[in-house]
N, C-alpha and C positions, 0 to 999 in steps of 0.2 A: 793613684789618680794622676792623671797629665798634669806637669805643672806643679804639687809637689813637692816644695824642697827634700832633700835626703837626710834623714837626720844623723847622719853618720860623720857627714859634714862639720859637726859639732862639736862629736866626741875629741876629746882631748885638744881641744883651740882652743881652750881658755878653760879656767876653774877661774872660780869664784874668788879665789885668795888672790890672783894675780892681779887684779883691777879694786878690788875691796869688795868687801861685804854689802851689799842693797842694804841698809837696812831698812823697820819697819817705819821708820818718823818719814825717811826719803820717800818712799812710796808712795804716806799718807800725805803729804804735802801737797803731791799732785791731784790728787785722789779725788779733791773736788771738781775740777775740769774732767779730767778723763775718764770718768767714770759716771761722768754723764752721756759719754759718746757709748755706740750700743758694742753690745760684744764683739771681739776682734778687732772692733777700730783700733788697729794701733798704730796709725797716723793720725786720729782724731779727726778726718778729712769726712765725715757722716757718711760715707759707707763701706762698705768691707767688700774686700777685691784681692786680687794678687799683691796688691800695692802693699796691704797691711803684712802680708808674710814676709815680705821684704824688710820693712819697716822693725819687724818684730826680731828678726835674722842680725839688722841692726845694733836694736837696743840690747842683744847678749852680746856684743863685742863692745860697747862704744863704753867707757867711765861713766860713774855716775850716774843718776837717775835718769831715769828714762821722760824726752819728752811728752811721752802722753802716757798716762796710767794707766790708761786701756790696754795698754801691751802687755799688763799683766793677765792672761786671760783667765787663768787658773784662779785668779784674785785671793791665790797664797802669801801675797806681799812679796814677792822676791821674784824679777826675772832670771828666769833657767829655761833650760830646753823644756821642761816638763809644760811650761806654756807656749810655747812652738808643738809642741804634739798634741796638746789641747785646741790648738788651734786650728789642726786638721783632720783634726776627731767632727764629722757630723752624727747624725743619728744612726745609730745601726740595727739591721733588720735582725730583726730577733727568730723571725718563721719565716720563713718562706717555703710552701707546698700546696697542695690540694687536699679538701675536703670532699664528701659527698653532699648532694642535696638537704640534707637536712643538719647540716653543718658537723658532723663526726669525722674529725681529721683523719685522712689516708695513713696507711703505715707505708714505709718507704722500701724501695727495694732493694737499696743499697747506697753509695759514696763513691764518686769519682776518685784517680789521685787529687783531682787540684781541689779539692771538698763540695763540688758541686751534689747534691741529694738528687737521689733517681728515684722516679715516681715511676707505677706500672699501673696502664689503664686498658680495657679491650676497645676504648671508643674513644675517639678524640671530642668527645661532650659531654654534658651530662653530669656535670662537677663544677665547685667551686673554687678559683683561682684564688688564696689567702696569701698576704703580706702583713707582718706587725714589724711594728721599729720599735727600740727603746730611745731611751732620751739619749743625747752625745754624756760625754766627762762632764761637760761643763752647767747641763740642765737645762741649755738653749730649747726652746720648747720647737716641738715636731711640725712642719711646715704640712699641712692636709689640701692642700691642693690639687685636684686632678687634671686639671687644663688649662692653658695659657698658649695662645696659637697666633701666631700671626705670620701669614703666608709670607713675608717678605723681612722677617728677622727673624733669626736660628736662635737668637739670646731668650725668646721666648719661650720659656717651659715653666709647667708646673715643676710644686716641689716631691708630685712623686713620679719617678724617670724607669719606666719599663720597655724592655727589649724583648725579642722573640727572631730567632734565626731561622726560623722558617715560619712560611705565612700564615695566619689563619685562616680558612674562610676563604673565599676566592682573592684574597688580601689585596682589595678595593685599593686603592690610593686615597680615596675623599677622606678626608680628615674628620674622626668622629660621624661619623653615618653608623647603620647599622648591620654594614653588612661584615668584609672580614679586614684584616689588618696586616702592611707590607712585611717584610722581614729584614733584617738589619746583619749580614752576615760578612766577616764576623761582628760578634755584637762589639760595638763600639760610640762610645757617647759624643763622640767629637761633633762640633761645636758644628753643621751642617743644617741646611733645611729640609734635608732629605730625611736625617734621622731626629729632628725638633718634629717634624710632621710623624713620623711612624711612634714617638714618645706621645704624641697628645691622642692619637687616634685608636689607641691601647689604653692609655689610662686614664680617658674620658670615662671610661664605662664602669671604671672600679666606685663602690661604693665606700664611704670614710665611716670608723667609729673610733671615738675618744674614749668612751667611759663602754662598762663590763657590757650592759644590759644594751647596746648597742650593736654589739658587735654579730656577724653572720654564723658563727660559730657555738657550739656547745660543750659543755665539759661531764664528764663521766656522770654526773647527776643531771644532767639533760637542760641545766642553767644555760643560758646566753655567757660568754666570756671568752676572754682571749687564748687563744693555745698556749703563748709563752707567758710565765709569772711575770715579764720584766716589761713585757710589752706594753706601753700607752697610747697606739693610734694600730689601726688596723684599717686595710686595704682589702676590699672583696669585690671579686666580678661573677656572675654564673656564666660557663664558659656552653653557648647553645649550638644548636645546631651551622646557625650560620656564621659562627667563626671559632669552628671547630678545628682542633690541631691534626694535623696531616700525620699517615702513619709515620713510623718511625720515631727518631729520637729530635725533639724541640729543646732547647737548650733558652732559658727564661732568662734573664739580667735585668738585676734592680736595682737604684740605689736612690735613697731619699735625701733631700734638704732639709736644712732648718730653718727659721725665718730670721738667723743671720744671715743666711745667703752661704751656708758651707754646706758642700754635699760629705753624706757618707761615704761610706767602701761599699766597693757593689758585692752583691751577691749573687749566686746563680745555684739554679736548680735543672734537672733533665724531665722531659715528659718521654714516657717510651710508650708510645700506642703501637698493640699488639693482637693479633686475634688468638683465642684460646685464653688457660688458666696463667695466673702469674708462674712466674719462676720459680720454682723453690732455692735456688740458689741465683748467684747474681755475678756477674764477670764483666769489670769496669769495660768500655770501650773508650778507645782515645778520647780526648775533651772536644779535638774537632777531627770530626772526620771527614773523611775525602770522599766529594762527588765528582760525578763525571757526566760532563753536560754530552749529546753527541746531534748532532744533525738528523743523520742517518736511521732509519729503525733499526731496531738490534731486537730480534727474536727472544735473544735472552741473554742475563750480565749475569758467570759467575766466576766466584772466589772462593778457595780451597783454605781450609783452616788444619794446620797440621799440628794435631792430637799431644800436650804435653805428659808428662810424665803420671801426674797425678789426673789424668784422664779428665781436665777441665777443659773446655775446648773453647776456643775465643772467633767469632765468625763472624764475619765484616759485610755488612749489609751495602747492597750498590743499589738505588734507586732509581729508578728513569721514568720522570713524571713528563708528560705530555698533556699539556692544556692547548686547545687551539680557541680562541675568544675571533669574535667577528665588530670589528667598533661599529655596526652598522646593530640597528632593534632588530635581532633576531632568536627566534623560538627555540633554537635549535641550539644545545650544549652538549658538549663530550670530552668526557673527560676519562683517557686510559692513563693507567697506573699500571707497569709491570713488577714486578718482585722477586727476585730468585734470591736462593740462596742453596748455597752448595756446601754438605759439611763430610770432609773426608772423614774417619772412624782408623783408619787405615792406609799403609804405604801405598797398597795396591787396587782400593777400592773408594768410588765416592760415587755418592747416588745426588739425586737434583732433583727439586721441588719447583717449579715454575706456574704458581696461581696470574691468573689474569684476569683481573676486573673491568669489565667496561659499561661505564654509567649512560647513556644516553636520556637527555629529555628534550622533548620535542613539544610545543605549546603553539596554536594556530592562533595567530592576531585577529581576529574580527575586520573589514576593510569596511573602514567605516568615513562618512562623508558628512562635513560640517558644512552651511553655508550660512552667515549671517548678513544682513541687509542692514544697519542700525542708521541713523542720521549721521552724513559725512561719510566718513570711511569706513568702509567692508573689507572683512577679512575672509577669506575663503579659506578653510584648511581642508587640501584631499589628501587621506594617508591609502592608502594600495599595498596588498598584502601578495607577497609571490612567494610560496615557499618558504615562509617564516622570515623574510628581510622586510622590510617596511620602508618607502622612502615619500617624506616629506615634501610637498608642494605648495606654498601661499601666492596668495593675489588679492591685493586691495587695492579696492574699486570705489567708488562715489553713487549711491543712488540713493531710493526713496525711505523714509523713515521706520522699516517693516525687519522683521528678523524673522526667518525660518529655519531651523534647526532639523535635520534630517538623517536617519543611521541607518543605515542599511549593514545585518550583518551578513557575510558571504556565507557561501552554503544553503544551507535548507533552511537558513533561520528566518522564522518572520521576519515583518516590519514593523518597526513604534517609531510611530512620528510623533514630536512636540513642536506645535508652533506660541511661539511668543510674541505680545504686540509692545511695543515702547513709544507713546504718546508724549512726545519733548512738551512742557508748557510753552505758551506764547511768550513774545517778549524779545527783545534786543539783547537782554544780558550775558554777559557770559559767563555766568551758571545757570547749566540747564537742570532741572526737575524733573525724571519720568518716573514715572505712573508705569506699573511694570503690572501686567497682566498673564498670568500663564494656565494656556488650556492645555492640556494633556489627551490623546485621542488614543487611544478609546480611556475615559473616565475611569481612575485607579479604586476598586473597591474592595474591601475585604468580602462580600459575599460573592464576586466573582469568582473564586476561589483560588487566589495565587498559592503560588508554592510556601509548603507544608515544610517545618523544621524539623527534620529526622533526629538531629543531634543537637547540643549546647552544653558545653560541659569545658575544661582546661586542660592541657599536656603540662607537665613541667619541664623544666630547663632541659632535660634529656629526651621531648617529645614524646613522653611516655605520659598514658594517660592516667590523669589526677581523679580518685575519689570521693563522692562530697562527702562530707564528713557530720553532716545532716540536711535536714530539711523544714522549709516553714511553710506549710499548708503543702502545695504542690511544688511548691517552689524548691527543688536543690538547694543547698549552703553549702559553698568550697572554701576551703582554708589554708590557701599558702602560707607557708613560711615568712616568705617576706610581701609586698605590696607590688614586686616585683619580680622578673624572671619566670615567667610561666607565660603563656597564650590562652588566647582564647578561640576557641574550635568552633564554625558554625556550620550547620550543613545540610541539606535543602534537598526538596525534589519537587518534581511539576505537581500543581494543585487536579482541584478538580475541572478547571478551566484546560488540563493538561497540554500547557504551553511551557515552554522550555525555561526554566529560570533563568532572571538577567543576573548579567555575572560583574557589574559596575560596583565600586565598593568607591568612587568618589563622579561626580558630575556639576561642571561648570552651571549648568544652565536650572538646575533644580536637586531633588533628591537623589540619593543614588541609589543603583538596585538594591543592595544590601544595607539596610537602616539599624544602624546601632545606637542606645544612646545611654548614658549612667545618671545616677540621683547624686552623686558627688562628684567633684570636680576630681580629674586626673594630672597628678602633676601641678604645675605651677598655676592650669586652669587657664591658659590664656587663649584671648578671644578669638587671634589669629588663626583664619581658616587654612588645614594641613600646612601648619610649621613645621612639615617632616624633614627639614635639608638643613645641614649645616651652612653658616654658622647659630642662625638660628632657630631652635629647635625647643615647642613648648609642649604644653600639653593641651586639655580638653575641657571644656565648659561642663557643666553639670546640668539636666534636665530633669527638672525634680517640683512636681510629680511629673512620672512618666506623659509626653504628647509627642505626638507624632501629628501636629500641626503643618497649617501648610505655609506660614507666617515664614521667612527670612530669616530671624533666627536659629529656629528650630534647621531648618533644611541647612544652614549653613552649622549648627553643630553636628548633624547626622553626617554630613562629609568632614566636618575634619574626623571625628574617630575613624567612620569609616573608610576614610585613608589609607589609616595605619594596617590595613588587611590587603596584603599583597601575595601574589604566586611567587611561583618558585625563583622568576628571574628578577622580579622587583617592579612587576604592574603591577597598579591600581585594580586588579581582578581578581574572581574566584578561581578555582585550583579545580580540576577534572578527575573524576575518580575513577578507579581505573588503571593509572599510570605513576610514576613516581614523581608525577606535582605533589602529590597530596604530603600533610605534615605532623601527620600520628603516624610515632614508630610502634609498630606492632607487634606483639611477644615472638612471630617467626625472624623479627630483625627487618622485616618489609617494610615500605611507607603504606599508609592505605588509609581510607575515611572506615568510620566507628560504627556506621548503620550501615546494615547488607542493600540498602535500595536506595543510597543516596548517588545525588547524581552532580550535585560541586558541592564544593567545601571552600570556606571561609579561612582563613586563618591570620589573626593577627598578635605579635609578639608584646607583649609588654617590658620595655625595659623600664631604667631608672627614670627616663623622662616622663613617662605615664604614669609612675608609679600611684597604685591606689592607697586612698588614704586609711589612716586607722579605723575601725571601724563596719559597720556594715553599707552593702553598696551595692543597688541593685543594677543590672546590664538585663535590659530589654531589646530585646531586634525583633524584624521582619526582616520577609523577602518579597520582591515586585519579581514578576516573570516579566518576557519580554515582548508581551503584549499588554502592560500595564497594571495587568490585575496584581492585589495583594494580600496578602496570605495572612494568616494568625498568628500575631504575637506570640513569644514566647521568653519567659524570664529564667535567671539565676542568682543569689547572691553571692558574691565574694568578700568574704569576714576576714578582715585582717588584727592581730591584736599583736 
């Protein structure tokens, strides 16, 4: 670890005979003061830092007892090196690998030279990321923190420090959000806020357990418990679709503190995402391998591996990923990945394999036009949609007391107008009172016949669709594993009014087309409407008994869950079926919605922040089409134990 003294340095400057023996009376003398200061202080200065290594480096060379007794850290009574190595002993990672879904640890597919563990998956999702620590030499207890961030000091980290050399996920920069996480290459902890920001934005999302029946994991009798006998805290993320590991080999780096403030030895593992069956045999690749950035398009990269004697053959994968991103809201993503690889057999022969995948998703923005009028200042927002770009326009104005609310979506799609009245009371004061009135045109009714819920049901952390595991009257009962890491699937088609379902899953001004709501509170349950953005990020009120009222509360719980249900690029909207928005992976490996006649799909993720509580918990929605009308309720329960 940087910084570090060497303990070699040690060896042979000084025995113990040559200055005298510590003994145990000298020790206990001090014993009372220094050993009131906390572990490692050994300047007694109340905190422990480089300062104390120094300090302790000291008290082996100087005569005599040591000014603070806390330099003993071993607390064997006698300063030696053996408490200088205890002193930069933190906690060490007892596991590090992946499990599947239902917590049953992977077997590995081999060992680097430098002891890193290689893991073999055909998908970079769809598995659990597991860390255990044991306690240091000295029994300083295991530091379980996953986030500590502050945008403008690097000193800022939690006590658990995880790295990833290549990105997850489209590897987001925002710190803790939910989508993917940067890469750190090489992995290095240096003291940066570049790599303080990529440590918190990773292991914000792991979940902490201290004791057996806690923990993400299962043992041969199908108990809850830690992988390693030695291990006392454990680290678990479900690794989903959206911050999925990129093919090839990922290279993980970890190392934990303790709440003296001394980190461990790091540890490292390999992810190798691969298509097809594992290996039956395994052949190390360097620790770091070499990419090669280019400008230019290259057809194809390859590399010839020549055949050793024992006919093992070692073959060097060159990757050329091309993302092109627009900073401007647009529909339109692509993302090619080329892959070659070339494996000569022979002096005079080699053949080449050149797969090329090209993803495209394409999402049409609706051009929709806001104008409100309220007392004082008007804000006009026009967004204009061309070809998937969207660009922003405001203007505030000063007129009469009135707010009209207007959407026009482009295309063939009708119109639903809302207008709203806000009546300021009289008076000179400056607080005003309005009296909020809101008509809806045309009147939202369930016998008008909105759209009908084809589906309702869960994906788990691999988007693969969850079974319920019974049922109460009509009602489904699903049962995840945990309270968290799975979605919920919702998915629609025009009613008998056969008008086009609205595809809004949050709305400023009232309900939104998609109405979700739960009988138990999600997460921490807090009242703030869509806290979906770091740095603060809560969860969801409980609606119990089910109401789909038209009251303020209600309408402002229905948008914060219904929030958390976004498309593919991170709107507030439903997903089109049809194309590769949609968020059920399906047994041919396609994306695709679960009913043959549905026409958008819902999809929202559950992570830790939502996470549902113990117990059972029902989730009720509708759908509003986009002429007002609203469709029939439809339930599920989600039992967690």
């Amino acid at each position: 670890m940087p910084g570090r003294a060497p303990f070699t340095m040690i060896a042979g400057a000084r025995s113990l005979a040559a200055h005298g023996l510590l003994t145990l009376v000298a020790i206990a003398a001090t014993a009372a003061t220094g050993f009131a200061q906390g572990l490692r202080d050994a300047d007694c200065n109340g905190v422990v830092d480089e300062g104390d290594r120094a300090a302790l480096v000291h008290a082996l060379f100087a005569p005599g007892p040591p000014s603070c007794a806390a330099a003993d850290v071993n607390r064997d009574h006698v300063i030696s090196a053996a408490d200088l190595t205890a002193f930069g002993s933190g906690p060490t990672i007892s596991y590090l690998g992946i499990a599947s879904p239902d917590g049953q640890p992977a077997p590995p597919l081999g060992t680097l030279p430098d002891g890193a563990v290689v893991y073999f998956r055909n998908a970079g999702f769809g598995f659990l990321l597991v860390v255990e620590a044991a306690l240091p030499a000295d029994g300083a207890a295991i530091g379980t923190s996953t986030f500590d961030s502050d945008p403008r000091n690097p000193f800022r980290r939690p006590d658990f420090q995880i790295l990833v050399d290549h990105r997850l996920g489209d590897g987001s920069r925002a710190v803790c959000d939910e989508f993917g996480v940067p890469s750190v290459d090489p992995p290095d902890f240096v003291l940066t806020q570049s790599v303080s920001d990529s440590i918190n934005d990773l292991a914000c999302r792991f979940e902490v357990a201290t004791t057996r029946g806690g923990t993400c994991t299962t043992d041969e009798f199908g108990q809850t418990n830690f992988i390693a006998p030695s291990s006392r805290a454990q680290f678990c993320v479900a690794i989903t679709s959206q911050m999925a590991f990129a093919s090839g080999d990922t290279r993980v780096s970890v190392q934990i503190r303790d709440l003296t403030g001394l980190v461990g030895p790091m540890r490292q593992m390999v992810l190798r995402v691969e298509n097809g069956p594992m290996p039956p045999t395994f052949t190390p690749v360097p620790p770091t391998p070499t990419r090669t950035a280019t400008e230019t398009p290259s057809p194809t990269s390859t590399e010839t591996a020549t055949p050793t004697p024992s006919n093992t053959h070692t073959v060097t994968v060159t990757r050329t990923s091309t993302i092109t991103r627009t900073p401007t809201a647009t529909g339109t993503r692509t993302r090619t990945a080329t892959r070659t690889v070339t494996a000569s057999t022979t002096p005079t022969s080699a053949s080449t394999n050149t797969p090329t995948r090209t993803r495209t998703r394409t999402a049409t923005i609706p051009t929709a036009t806001v104008t409100r009028t309220p007392s004082g200042p008007t804000r006009t927002a026009t967004r204009t949609t061309s070809g998937g770009t969207s660009t922003p326009t405001r203007t505030r104005t000063a007129t009469t007391p009135t707010r009209t609310a207007t959407r026009t979506a482009s295309g063939p799609t009708p119109t639903r107008t809302r207008t709203a009245t806000r009546t300021p009371s009289p008076g000179p004061s400056p607080t005003i009172t309005r009296s909020r009135t809101v008509t809806q045109t045309p009147t939202p009714t369930v016998q008008a016949g909105g759209p009908v819920i084809t589906f309702l049901g869960l994906t788990r952390a691999d988007d693969m669709l969850q079974q319920p595991s019974g049922s109460l009257g009509d009602i489904p009962i699903y049962q995840p594993l945990f309270g968290y890491g799975f979605s919920i699937i919702v998915e629609v088609k025009a009613g008998s009014s056969h008008a086009r379902p609205g595809t809004s899953t949050f709305d400023s001004f009232g309900a939104p087309d998609l109405q979700i709501q739960v009988t138990r509170a999600l997460g921490d349950g807090s009242a703030a409407v869509c806290d979906d953005t770091p740095p603060i990020i809560g969860g969801v009120p409980a609606i119990n008994p089910p109401n789909f009222g038209s009251d303020q509360t209600v309408i402002d719980r229905l948008n914060d869950l219904g929030c958390r249900f976004i498309d593919g690029v991170g709107r507030k909207i439903g997903r089109n079926c049809g194309d590769e928005t949609a968020c059920v992976l399906g047994l041919d490996g396609q994306f695709t919605c679960v009913a043959p006649d549905t026409t958008l799909q819902f999809c929202g993720f559950i992570g830790q922040i939502l996470s549902f509580p113990s117990g059972d918990t029902t989730v009720t929605v509708r759908a509003r089409d986009i002429q007002g009308n609203l469709g029939p309720a439809k339930q599920l329960i989600i039992r967690v134990q």
